[in-house]
Rosetta silent file (secondary structure, phi, psi, omega in degrees, C-alpha in Angstrom):
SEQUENCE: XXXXXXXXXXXXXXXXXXXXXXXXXXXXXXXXXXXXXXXXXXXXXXXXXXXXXXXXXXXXXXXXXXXXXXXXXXXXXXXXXXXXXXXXXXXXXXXXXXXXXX
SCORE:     score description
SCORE:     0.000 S_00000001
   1 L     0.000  135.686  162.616   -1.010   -1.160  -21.413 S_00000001
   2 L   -86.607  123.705 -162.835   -0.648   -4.505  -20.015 S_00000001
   3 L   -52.294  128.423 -171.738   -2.554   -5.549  -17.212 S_00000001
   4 L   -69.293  156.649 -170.927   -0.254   -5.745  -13.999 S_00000001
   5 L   -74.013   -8.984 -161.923    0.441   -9.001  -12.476 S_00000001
   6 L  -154.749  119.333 -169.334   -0.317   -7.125   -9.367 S_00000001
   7 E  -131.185  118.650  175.164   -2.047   -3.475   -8.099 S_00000001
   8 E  -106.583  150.359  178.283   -1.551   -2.482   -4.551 S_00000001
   9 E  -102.658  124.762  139.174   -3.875    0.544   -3.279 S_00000001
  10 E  -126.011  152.786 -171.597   -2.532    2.662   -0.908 S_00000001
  11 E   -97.642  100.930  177.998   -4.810    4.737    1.056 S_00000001
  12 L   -77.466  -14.558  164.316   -4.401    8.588    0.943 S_00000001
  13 L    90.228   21.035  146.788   -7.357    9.431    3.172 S_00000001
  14 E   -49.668  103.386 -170.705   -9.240   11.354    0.490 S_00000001
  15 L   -88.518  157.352  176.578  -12.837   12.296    1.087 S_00000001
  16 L   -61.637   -0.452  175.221  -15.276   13.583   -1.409 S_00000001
  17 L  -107.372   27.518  171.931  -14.686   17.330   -1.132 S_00000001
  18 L    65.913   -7.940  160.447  -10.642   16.149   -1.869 S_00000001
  19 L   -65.230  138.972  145.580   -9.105   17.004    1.467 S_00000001
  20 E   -80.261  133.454 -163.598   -7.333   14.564    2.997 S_00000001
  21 L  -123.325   -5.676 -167.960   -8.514   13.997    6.787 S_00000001
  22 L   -95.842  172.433 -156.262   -7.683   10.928    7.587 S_00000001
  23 H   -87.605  -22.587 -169.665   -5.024    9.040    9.731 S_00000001
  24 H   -60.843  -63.380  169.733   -3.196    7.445    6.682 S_00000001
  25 H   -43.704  -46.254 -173.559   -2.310   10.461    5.270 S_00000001
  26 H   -76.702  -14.140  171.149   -1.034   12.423    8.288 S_00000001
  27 L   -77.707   64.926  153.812    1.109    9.262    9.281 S_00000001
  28 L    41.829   77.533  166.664    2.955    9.954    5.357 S_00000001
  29 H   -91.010  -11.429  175.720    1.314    7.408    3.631 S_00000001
  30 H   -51.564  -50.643  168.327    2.005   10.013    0.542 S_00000001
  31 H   -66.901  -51.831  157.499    6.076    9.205    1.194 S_00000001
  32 H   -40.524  -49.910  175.352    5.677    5.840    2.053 S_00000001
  33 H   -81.687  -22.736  134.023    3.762    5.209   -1.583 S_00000001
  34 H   -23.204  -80.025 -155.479    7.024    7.414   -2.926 S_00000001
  35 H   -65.345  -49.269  174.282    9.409    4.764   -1.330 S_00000001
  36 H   -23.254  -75.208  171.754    7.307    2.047   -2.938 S_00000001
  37 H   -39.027  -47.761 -167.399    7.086    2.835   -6.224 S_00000001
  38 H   -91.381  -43.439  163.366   11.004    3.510   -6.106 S_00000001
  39 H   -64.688  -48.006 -157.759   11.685    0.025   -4.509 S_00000001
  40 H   -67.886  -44.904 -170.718    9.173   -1.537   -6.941 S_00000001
  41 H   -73.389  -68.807  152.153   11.222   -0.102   -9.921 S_00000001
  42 H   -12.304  -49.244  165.503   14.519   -1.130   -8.383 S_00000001
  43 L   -65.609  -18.301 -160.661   13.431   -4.708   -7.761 S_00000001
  44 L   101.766  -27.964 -164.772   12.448   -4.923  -11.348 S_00000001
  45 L   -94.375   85.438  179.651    8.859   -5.438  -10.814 S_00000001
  46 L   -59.678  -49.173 -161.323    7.535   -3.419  -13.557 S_00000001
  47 L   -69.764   36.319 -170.284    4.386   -6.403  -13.577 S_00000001
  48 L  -134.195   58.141  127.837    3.344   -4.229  -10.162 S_00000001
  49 L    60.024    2.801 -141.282    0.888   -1.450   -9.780 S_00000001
  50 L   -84.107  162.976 -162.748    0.805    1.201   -7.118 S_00000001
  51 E  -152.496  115.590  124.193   -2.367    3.519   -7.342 S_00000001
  52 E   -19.825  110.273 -174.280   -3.857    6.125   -4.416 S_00000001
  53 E  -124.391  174.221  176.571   -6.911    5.645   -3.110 S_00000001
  54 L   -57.601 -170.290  176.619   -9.963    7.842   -1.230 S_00000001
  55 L   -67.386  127.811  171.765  -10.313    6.306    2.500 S_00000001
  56 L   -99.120   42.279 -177.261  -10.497    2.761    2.768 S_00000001
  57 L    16.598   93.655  164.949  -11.887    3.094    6.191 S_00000001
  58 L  -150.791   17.232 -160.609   -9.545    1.314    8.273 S_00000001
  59 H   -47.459  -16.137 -175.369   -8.274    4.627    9.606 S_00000001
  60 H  -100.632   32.459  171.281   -7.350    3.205   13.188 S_00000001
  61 H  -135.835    3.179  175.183   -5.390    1.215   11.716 S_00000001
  62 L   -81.255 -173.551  -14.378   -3.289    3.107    9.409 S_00000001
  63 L   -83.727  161.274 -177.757   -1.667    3.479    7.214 S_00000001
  64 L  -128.901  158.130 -152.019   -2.993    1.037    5.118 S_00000001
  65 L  -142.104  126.380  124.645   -2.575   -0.644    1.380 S_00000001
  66 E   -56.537  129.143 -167.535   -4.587   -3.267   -0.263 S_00000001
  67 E  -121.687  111.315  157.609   -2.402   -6.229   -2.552 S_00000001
  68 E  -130.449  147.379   60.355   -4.600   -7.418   -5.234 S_00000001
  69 L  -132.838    3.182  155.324   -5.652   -9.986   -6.802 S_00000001
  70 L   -42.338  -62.931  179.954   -4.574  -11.494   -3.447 S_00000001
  71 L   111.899   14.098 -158.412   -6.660   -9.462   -1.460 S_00000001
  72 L   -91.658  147.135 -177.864   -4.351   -8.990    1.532 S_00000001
  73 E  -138.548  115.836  161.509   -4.983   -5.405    3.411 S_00000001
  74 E  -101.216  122.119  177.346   -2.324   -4.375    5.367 S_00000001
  75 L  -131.868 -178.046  177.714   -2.180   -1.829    8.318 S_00000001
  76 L    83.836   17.996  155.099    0.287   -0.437   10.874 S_00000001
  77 L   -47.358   66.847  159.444    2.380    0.937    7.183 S_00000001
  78 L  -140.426   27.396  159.026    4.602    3.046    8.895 S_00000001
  79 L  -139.641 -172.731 -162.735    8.049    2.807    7.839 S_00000001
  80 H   -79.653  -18.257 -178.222   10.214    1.610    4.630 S_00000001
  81 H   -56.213  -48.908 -157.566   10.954   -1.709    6.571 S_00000001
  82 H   -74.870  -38.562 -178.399    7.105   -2.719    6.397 S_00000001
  83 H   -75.640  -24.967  170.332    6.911   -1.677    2.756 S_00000001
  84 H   -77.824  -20.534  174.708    9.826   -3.825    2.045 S_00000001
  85 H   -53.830  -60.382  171.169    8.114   -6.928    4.193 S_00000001
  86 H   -29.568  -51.215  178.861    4.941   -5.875    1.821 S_00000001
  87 H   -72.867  -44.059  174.458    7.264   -6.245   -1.622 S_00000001
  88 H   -53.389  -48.572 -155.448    8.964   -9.500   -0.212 S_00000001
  89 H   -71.040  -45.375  159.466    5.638  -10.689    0.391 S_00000001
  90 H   -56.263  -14.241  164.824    4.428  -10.068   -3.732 S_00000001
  91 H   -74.748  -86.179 -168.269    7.567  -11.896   -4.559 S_00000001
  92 L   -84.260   33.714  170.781    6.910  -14.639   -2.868 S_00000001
  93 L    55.222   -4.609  172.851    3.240  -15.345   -2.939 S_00000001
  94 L   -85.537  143.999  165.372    3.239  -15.180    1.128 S_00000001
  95 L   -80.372  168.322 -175.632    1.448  -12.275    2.946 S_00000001
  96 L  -109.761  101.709 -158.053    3.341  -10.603    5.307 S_00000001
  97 L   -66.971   13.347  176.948    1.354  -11.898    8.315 S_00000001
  98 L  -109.010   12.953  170.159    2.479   -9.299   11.097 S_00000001
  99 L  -106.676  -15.655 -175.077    0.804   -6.337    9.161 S_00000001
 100 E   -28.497  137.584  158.094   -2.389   -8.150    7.972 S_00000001
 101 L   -89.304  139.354  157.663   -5.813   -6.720    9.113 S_00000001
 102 L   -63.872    0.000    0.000   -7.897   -9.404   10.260 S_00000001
């Protein structure tokens, strides 16, 4: 496999006994990482990444995704608008600076 140019995390709220309890998940970050994936393929941008992750404890702020090797964390994820501002933003090397977490 060739290493992606790019791996965004999204955060499924998964704890160590494997329930998810967290706020990402019950705002549909499961659907939301659906429409991703399916805009990522659509754009073309195969060189892209998406992955689930346990909690990344930010929960009052979800949901929220990590962008690496930038390193940009995004929160407030909660419609297909914000994931395309997120995808614009891997295009063009800019973050998309009204979802950032500080």
């Amino acid at each position: 496999m060739k290493k992606p140019a790019h791996h965004v995390f999204v955060c499924a709220s998964f704890r160590m006994s494997g329930e998810p309890q967290g706020v990402c998940h019950k705002k549909g970050s499961g659907q939301l990482m659906q429409y991703l994936e399916t805009e990522l393929s659509d754009r073309g941008l195969g060189d892209v990444s998406v992955s689930a992750t346990g909690c990344l404890k930010v929960c009052d702020r979800g949901p929220a995704m990590v962008v690496y090797p930038e390193n940009w964390w995004y929160g407030k994820i909660e419609s297909e608008e914000a994931i395309d501002a997120i995808i614009d933003s891997i295009e063009s090397g800019t973050p998309a600076a009204e979802y950032l977490l500080a």
